[in-house]
TIGU-752982 format. One record per atom (N, C-alpha, C): residue in three letters; atom name; x, y, z. Coordinates in steps of 0.001 Angstrom, whole numbers, plus 500000, padded with zeros to 6 digits. Example, Ala and Ser with C-alpha at 12.3 -4.5 7.8 and 13.67 -1.06 7.14 Angstrom:
<pts>
- ala N 513190 494310 507800
- ala CA 512300 495500 507800
- ala C 513200 496700 507800
- ser N 512850 497750 507080
- ser CA 513670 498940 507140
- ser C 512900 500030 507870
</pts>
This chain:
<pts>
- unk N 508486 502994 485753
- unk CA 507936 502025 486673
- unk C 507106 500967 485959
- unk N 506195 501459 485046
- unk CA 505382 500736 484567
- unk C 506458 499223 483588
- unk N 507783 499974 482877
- unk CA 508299 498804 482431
- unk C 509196 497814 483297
- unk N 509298 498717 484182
- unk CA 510414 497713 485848
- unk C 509144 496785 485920
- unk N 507702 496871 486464
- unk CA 507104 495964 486866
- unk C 506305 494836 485695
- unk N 506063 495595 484511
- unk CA 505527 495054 483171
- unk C 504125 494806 483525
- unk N 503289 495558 483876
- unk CA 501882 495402 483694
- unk C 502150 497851 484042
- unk N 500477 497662 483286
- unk CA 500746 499450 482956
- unk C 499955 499658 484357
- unk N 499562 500896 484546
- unk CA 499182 501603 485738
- unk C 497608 501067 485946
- unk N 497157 501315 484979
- unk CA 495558 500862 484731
- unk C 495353 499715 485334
- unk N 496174 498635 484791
- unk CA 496121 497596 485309
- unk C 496185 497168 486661
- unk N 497335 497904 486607
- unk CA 498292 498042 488078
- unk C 497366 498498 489181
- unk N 496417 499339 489028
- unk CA 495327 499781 489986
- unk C 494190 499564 490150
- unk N 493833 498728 489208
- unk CA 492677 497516 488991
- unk C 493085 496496 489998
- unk N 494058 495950 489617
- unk CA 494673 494768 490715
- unk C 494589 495099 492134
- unk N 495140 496103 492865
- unk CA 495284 496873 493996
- unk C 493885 496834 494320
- unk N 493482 497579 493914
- unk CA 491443 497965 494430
- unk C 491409 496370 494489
- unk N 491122 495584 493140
- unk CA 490919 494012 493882
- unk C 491643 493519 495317
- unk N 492590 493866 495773
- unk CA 493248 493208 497033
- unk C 493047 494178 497886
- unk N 492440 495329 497404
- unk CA 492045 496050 498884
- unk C 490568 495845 499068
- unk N 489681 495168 498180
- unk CA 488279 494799 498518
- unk C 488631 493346 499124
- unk N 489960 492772 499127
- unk CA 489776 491000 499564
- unk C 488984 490401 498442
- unk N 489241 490776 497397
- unk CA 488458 489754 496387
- unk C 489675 488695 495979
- unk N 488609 487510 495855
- unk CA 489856 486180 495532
- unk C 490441 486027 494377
- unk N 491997 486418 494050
- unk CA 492618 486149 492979
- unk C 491990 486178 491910
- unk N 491465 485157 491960
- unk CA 490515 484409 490192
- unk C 489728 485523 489760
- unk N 488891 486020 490707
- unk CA 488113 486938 490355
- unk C 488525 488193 490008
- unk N 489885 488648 490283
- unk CA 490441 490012 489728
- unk C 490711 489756 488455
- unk N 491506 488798 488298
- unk CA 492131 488492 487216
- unk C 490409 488190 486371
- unk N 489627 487937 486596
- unk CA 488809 487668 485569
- unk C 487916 488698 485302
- unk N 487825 489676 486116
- unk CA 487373 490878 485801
- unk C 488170 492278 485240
- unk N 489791 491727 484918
- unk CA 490350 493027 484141
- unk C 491271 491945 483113
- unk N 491363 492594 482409
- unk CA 491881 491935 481059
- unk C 493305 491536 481900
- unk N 493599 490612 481998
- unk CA 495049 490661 482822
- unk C 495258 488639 483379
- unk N 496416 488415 483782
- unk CA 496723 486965 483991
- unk C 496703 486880 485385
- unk N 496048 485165 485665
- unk CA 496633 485574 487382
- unk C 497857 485641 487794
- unk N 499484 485010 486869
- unk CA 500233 485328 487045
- unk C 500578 486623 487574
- unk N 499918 487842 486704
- unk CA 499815 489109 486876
- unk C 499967 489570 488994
- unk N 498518 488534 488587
- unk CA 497917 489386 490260
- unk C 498314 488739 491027
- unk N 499235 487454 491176
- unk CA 499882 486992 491915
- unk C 501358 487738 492140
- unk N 501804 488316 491122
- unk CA 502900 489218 491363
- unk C 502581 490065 491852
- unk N 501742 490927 492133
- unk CA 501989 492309 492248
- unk C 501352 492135 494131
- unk N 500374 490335 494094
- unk CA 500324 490752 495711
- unk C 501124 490117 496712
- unk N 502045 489187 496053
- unk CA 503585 489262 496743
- unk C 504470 490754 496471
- unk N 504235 491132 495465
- unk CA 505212 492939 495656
- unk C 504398 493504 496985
- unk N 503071 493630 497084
- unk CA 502618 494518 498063
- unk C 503541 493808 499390
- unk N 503278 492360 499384
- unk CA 503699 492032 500954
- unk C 504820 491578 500960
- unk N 506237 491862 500171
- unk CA 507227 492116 500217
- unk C 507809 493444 500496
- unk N 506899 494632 499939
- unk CA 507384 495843 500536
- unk C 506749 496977 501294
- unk N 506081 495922 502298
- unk CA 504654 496747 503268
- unk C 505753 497385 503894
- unk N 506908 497000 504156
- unk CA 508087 497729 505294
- unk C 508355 499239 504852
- unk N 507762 499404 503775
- unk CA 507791 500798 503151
- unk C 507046 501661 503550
- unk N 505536 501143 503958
- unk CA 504620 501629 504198
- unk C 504369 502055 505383
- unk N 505370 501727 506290
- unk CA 505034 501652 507887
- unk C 505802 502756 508002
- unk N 504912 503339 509146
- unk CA 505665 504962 509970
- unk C 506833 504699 510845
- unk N 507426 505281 510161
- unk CA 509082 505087 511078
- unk C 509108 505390 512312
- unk N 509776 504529 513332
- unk CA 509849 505144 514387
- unk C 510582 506621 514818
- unk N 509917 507063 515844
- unk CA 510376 508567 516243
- unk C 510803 507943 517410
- unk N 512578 508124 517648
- unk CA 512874 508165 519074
- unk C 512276 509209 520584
- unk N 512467 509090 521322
- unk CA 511330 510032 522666
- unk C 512752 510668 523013
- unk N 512974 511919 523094
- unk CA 514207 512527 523558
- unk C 514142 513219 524840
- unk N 512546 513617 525028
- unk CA 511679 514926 525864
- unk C 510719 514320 526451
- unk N 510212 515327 527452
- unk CA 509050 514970 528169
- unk C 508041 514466 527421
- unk N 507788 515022 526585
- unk CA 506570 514702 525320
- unk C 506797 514240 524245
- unk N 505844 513002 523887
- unk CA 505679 512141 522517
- unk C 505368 512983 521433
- unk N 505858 512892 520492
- unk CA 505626 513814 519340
- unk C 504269 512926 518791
- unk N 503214 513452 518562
- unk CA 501760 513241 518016
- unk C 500882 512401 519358
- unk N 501351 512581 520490
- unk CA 500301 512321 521445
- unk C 500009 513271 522134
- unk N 501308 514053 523271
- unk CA 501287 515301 523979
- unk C 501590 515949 523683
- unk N 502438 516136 522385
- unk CA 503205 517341 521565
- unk C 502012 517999 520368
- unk N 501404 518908 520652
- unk CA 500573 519374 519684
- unk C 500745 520334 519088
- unk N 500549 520388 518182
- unk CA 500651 522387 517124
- unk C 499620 522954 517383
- unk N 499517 524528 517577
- unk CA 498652 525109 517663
- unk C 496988 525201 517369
- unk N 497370 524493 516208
- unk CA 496607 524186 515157
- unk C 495137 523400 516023
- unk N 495910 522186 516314
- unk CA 495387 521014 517433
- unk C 494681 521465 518311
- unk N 495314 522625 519061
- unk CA 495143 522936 520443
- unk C 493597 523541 520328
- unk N 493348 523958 518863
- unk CA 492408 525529 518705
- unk C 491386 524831 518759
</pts>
């Protein structure tokens, strides 16, 4: 993975934490050894493949929604 995308993990999760605090571009890139080219790629990768991230839909077949009225025991206790 690290050579498919060409920046290493370290990096790679430096960048991330920057776009999950909302810090502005310039400032990631100027706080990890890295280009903004860098962090401009990787936060078009995030919002090119958020569709990954999203919970698939569950079709309703039954009386009950699976994770609203459908509970495991577990839940119930």
């Amino acid at each position: 993975d690290e050579k498919e995308i060409g920046i290493s993990y370290n990096i790679l999760d430096q960048i991330l934490y920057g776009l999950e605090l909302k810090l502005p571009l310039s400032k990631i890139a100027e706080s990890i050894p890295t280009t903004m080219e860098n962090v401009r790629k990787i936060k078009n990768l995030r919002v090119k493949t958020q569709h990954k991230r999203r919970t698939p839909l569950i079709p309703k077949i039954g009386i009950r929604t699976v994770g609203l009225d459908w509970r495991s025991p577990v839940q119930d206790g």
